[in-house]
N, C-alpha and C positions, 0 to 999 in steps of 0.2 A: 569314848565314842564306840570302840569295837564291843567291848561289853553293853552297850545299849541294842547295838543291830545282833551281837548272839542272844540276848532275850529276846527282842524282839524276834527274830524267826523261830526262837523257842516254842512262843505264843503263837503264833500263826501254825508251826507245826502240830500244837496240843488242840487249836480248835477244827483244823483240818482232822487230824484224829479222831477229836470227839463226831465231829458231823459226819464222818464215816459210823460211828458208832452209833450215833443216836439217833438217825434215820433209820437203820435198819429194827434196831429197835423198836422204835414208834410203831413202824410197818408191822412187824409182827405182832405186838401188845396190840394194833389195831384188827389184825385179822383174830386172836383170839378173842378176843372180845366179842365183835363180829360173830361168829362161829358160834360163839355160846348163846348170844341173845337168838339168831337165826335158829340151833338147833332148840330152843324153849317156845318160841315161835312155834316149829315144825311140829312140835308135840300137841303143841296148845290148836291145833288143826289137824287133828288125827281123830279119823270117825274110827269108834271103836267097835268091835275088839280087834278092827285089823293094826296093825303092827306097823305099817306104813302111812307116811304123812298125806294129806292131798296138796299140800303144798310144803317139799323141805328143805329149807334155804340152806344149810351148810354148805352143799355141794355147790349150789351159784357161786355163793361166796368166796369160797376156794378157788374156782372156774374164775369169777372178777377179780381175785387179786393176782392169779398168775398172769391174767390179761394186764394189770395196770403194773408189772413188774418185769425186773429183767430175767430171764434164764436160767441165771448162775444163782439166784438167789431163791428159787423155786420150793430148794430144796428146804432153806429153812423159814420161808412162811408152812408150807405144810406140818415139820416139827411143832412150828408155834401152835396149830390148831389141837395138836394134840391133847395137850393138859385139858386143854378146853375140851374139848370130846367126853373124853375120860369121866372129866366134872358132873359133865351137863347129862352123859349117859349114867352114870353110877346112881345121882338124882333120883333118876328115873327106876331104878329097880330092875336094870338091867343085864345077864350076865356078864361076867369080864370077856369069855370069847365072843360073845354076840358084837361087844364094842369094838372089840380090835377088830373083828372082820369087818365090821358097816363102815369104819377107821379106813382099812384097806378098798374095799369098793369106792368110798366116796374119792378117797386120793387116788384114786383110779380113773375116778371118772374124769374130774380135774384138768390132770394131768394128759390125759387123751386127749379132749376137747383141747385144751390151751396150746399144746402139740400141734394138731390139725388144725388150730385156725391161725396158727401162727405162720404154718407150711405152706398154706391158699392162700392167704391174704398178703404176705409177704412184706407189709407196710401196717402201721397201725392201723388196729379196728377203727371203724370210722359209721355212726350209724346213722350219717346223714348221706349212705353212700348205697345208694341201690344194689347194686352188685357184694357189699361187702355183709348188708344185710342178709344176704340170700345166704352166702359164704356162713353167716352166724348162725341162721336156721338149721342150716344142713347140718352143722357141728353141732347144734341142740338138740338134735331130733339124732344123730347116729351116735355121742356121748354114752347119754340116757340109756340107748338103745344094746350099746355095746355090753354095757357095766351092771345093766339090770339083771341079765343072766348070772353075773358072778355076785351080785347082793341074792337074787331070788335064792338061789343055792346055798350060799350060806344060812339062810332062813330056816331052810331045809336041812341041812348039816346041824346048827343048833339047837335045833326042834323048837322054834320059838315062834308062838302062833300056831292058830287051827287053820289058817288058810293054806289053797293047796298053791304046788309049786305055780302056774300060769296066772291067778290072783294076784299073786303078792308080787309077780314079772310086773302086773298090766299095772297095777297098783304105783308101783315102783318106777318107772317109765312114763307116767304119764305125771305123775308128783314131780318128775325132776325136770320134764318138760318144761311143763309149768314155772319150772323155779327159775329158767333158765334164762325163758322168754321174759318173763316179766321182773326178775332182781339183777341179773347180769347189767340190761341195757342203763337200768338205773343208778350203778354203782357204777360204770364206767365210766357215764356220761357225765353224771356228778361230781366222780373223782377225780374227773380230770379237768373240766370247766369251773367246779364250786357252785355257791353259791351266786345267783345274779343279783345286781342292784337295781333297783325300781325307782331309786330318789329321784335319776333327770326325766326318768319317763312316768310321769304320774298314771296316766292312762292307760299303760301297761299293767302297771301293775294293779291299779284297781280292776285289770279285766282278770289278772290271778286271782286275785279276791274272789270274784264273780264267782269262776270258773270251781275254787276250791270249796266254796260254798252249795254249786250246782252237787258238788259228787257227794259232798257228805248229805244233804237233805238226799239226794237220790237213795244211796246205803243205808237214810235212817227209815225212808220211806219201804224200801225190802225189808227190813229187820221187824216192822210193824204188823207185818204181814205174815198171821200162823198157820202153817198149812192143815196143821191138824182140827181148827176151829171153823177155816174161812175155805170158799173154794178157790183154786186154784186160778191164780189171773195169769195166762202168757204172756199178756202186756207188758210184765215186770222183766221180761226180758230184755224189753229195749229199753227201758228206762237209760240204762245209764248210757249206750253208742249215742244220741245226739254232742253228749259230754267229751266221748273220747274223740270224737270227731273234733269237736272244737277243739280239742286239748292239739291233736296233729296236724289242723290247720296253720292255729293260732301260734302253736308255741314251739312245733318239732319234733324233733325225738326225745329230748330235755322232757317237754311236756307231757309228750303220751308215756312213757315209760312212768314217771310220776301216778298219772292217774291212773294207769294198769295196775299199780299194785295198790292205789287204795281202793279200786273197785274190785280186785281179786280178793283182797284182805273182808272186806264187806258181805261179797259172795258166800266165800268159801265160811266165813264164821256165823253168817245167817243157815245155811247148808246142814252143818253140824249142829246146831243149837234149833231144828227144826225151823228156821224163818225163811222166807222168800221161796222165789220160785223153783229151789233147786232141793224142797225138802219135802218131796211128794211120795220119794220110794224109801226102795231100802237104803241102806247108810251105805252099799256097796254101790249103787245104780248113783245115789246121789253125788258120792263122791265123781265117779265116773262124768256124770254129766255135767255137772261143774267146771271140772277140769276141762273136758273137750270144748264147752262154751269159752272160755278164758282162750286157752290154747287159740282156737279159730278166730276169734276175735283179736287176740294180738297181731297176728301174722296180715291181717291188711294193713291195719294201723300201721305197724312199723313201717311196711311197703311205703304206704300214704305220705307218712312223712319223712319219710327219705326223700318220695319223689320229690313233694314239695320244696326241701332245701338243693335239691340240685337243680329245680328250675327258679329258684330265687339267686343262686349261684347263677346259673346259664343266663338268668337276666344283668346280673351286675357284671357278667361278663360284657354281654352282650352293647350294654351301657359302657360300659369302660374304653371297649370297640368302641361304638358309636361315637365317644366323645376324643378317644384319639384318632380315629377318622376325620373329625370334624378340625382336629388341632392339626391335623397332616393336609386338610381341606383349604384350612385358612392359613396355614405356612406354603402351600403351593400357591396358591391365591395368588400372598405379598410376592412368592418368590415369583409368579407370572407377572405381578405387577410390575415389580422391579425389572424382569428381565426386558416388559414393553417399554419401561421406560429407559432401560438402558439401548435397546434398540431403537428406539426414540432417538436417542442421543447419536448413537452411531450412525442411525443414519441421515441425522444432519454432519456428524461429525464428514459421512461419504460427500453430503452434498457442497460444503464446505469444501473440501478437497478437491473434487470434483468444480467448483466453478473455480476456486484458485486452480486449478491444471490448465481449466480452460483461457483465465488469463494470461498465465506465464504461456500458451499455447499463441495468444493474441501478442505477447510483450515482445515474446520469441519472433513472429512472423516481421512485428514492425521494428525491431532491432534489425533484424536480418536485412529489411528494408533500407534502412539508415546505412547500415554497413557497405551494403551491396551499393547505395545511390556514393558516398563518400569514395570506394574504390572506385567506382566508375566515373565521377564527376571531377573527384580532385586530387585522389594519386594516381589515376590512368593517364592525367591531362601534365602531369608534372612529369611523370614518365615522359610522354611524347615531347613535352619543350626540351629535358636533357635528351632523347635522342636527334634532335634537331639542331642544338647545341655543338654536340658531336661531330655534326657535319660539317657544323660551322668549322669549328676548330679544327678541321680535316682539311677544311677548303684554306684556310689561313696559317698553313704548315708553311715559315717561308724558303723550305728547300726540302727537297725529297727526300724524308726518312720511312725507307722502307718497314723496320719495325715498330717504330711510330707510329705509320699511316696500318700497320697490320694492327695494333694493339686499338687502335681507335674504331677500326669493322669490328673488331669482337666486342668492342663497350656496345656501339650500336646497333649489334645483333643480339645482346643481350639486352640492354633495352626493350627492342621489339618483340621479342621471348618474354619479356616482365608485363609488356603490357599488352599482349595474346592471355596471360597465367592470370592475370587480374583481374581481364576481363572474364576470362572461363569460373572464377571465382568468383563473379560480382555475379554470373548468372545462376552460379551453385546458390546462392546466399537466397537472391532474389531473382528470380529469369521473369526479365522485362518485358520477353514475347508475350508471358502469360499476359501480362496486362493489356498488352496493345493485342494482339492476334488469338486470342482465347485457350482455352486447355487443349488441345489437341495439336496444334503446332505446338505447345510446348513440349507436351511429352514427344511427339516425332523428334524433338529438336534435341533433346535427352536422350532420345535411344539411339539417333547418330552419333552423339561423344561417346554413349557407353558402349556402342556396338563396336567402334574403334579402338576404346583404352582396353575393352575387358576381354576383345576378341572373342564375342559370343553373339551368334545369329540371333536377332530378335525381329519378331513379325508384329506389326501392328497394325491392329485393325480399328474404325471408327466408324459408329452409327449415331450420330449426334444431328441428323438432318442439319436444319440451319437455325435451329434456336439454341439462341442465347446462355448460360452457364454462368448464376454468379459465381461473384470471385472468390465467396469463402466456399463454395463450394468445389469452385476448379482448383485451388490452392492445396484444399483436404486432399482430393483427389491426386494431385500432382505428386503433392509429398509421399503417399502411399503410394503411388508409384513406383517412385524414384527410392525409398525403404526394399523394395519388397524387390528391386533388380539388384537392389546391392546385396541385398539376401542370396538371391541364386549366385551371384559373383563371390558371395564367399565361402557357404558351406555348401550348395546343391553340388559341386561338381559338376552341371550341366554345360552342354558349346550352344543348347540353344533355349529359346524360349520364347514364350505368346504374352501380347499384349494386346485385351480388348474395351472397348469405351464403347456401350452403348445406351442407349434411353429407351426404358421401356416405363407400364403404365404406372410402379411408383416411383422411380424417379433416374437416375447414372447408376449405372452397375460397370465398377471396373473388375478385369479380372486378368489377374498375370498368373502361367502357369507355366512348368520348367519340364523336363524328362529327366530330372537328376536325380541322388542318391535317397531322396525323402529324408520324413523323420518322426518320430511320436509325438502326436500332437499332445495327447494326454501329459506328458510326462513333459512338454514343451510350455505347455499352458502351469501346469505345477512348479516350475523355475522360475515364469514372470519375465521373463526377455521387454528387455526395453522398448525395444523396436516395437515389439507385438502391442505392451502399453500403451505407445507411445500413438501406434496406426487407431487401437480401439477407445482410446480418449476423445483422439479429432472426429473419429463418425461421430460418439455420443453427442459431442456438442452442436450434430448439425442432426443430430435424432435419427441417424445411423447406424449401420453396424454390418458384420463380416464373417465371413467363414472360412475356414483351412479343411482343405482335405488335403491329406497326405500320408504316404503308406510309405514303409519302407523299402528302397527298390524299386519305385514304379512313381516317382518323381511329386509335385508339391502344385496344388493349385489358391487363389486368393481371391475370393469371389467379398468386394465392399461394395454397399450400396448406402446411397444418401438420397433421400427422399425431395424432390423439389414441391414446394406449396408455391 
């Protein structure tokens, strides 16, 4: 077993190996390669006898692959293009110092550009990205610019060519412009996306079709065209922008960078071979003008379709919003729904509550009722037959025992104390005046025992003219009375206090108010005090209610009112 798992990581360590190896490899055999056909390319588009390409792809090349690479490895893709160089210049019948220095300029230029757009961009090239285009151009346009001074001069150091030094600069700079704008975008884009599939989408791809068809009849249409035979048509100018346009609507930056280099390739090879409309002058104006057409013509296009995928972006953004909008729309929704329904619930669950308070409020009063009639009717009355009893058995003592005849007044002055205490209890429970004599003797009748037990002044005043008071509402009334003295009797600290009963035009407004020590009503109501419950239940049930003012130190007022219909 242990000798299978050390082969086995054996093997996993030799193919981790090799894939370090053979990556980098590929990378390089692909860039030489690359390099060689690009610089046989560059030649094979070289108006003669200048010495400079009008379009020379090595330097792109170089330029794209430090772009689609790391850093550390820079160094040996540029080695790799070497041999290639070498090759492809020796070919050509070209000195050995002329190659090594166009060698040095070109990996100069490269290396500049890849540098500086690596420092501004900060994140990968992206050339569906407005901003990063712009970033690309400015590196394509001051590369070229920087590096053509040290090729023009080597030119001129190796005596190679009869052009003078600012020729073979303009020459030079506006070839690599060229190469930069239109093969860079095309290798990055490609090399890093591939090749797309057209199988699910048929109608794409036959509109590639279309589209690849449109540019070659275009190119074949300029190439037919001799300017030395026929006269000059400007026409053939636009021939090919309806094309590039489609290509950046249609398809991108994938797309236009494609058709930019085979309508460059068409140009520029009509151009030299005397066809189309860019071979009217000398080979030096031609080249020029070619190039500048190409050049200007890239740089909206790219724009174009950059913008277009960031506002295809900005819509699937916008879409994506829109439909989680929509899902946070309809999750609020349910989540309203639910909450109405749970409020729904709750506030049947309150009402539910609420009329059980109100019965146990009703079961309460005729409990008390029962209670109060039982001491009053039949332990009051059993009371008084034993203290009658007592007397009897006092009067039929048959010889005078002083402690006897003394033990028998204290049984029947306790009796008469038991059924004084019963009865002050049967009128606690239920006070009978209320029934017979209405609410206003009762409470009078209440704040004489309380004015006595609790030794506190109380004033009472009544505006009830002489109408009537039912009894669930004198009853309400009474009991929140009788709550609301027991209140000042136990926390106000007060020796006095107001009681008033009047009828005004909605209906009894009682109001008991004290000069005691107060208290926060806020922070009073946030506790829940029984009492307080217990007063705002019985208004609700008769479609009432009440109000506390009370300050601390400046004593407690109790304003309930209960509506008569």
């Amino acid at each position: 077993m242990s000798e299978l798992v050390v082969s086995s990581t054996k093997v996993r360590r030799n193919e981790l190996a090799g894939g370090r190896v053979l990556r980098p490899a590929l990378a390089a055999l692909s860039v030489a390669a690359a390099y060689f056909i690009g610089a046989k390319i560059g030649f094979a588009l070289t108006f003669q006898p200048h010495p400079v390409s009008t379009l020379w792809p090595p330097n792109a090349i170089l330029f794209a692959a430090l772009i689609l690479s790391k850093p550390r490895s820079w160094w040996f893709l540029l080695l790799a293009a070497f041999p290639a160089h070498v090759l492809v210049q020796l070919n050509a019948d070209i000195p050995a110092s002329m190659i090594l220095c166009w060698f040095v300029s070109n990996c100069t230029e490269a290396l500049f550009s890849a540098s500086l757009l690596r420092y501004l961009t900060k994140s990968e090239l992206r050339f569906d990205n407005t901003q990063h285009v712009s970033i690309f151009i400015l590196v394509s346009l001051l590369g070229p610019f920087l590096s053509s001074f040290l090729d023009a001069a080597f030119v001129m150091l190796n005596h190679f060519g009869d052009s003078p030094y600012w020729a073979v600069f303009r020459l030079r700079f506006f070839s690599n412009v060229l190469a930069c704008l239109t093969l860079v975008p095309l290798i990055v884009i490609w090399g890093r996306g591939g090749f797309p599939s057209f199988r699910r989408t048929f109608w794409k791809g036959l509109e590639v079709g279309a589209l690849g068809a449109g540019l070659l009849s275009v190119g074949l249409i300029s190439l037919r065209v001799r300017s030395a035979g026929q006269q000059t048509r400007p026409a053939l100018l636009y021939l090919p922008l309806p094309l590039l346009l489609w290509a950046a609507i249609r398809f991108g930056p994938r797309g236009t960078s494609a058709a930019l280099v085979i309508v460059s390739i068409f140009e520029i090879w009509g151009a030299i071979h005397g066809f189309g409309p860019f071979a009217t002058q000398s080979a030096e104006m031609n080249a020029l003008s070619v190039q500048m057409f190409l050049i200007l013509a890239s740089l909206p296009l790219m724009f174009l379709a950059a913008l277009i995928k960031e506002r295809e972006r900005a819509q699937e953004l916008a879409v994506q919003k829109e439909q989680r909008l929509e899902l946070a729309l309809d999750s609020a929704h349910q989540a309203s729904r639910a909450l109405s329904e749970s409020q729904e619930k709750l506030h049947q669950s309150h009402n539910q509550i609420r009329k059980l308070l109100g019965r146990l409020i009703d079961v309460q009063e005729a409990e008390r009722r029962r209670i109060s009639r039982e001491l009053h009717d039949d332990l009051n009355q059993k009371i008084a037959t034993l203290s009658i009893n007592i007397s009897k058995l006092k009067r039929n003592v048959p010889m005078p025992d002083g402690p006897l005849i003394s033990e028998l007044d204290q049984l029947r002055e306790t009796a008469s104390g038991l059924t004084n205490e019963v009865r002050r209890l049967s009128h606690q429970l239920h006070p009978a005046v209320l029934e017979h004599l209405g609410l206003v003797k009762a409470i009078e009748s209440y704040i004489a025992s309380f004015a006595e037990e609790e030794q506190i002044d109380v004033r009472f005043s009544a505006e009830l003219h002489d109408e009537r008071i039912p009894f669930q509402t004198s009853i309400c009334l009474y009991r929140i009375a009788v709550e609301a003295l027991r209140n000042v009797a136990r926390h106000s600290g007060a020796r006095s206090a107001v009681v008033s009963l009047k009828r005004n035009s909605d209906g009894v407004e009682l109001c008991v108010s004290d000069s005691g020590s107060g208290f926060d009503v806020e922070k009073f109501r946030q506790d829940g005090g029984l009492g307080l419950i217990s007063i705002e239940e019985r208004l609700r049930l008769l479609q009432g209610g009440c109000e506390i003012f009370s300050t601390p130190g400046r004593g407690t007022m109790l304003v309930a009112k209960v509506p008569l219909t």
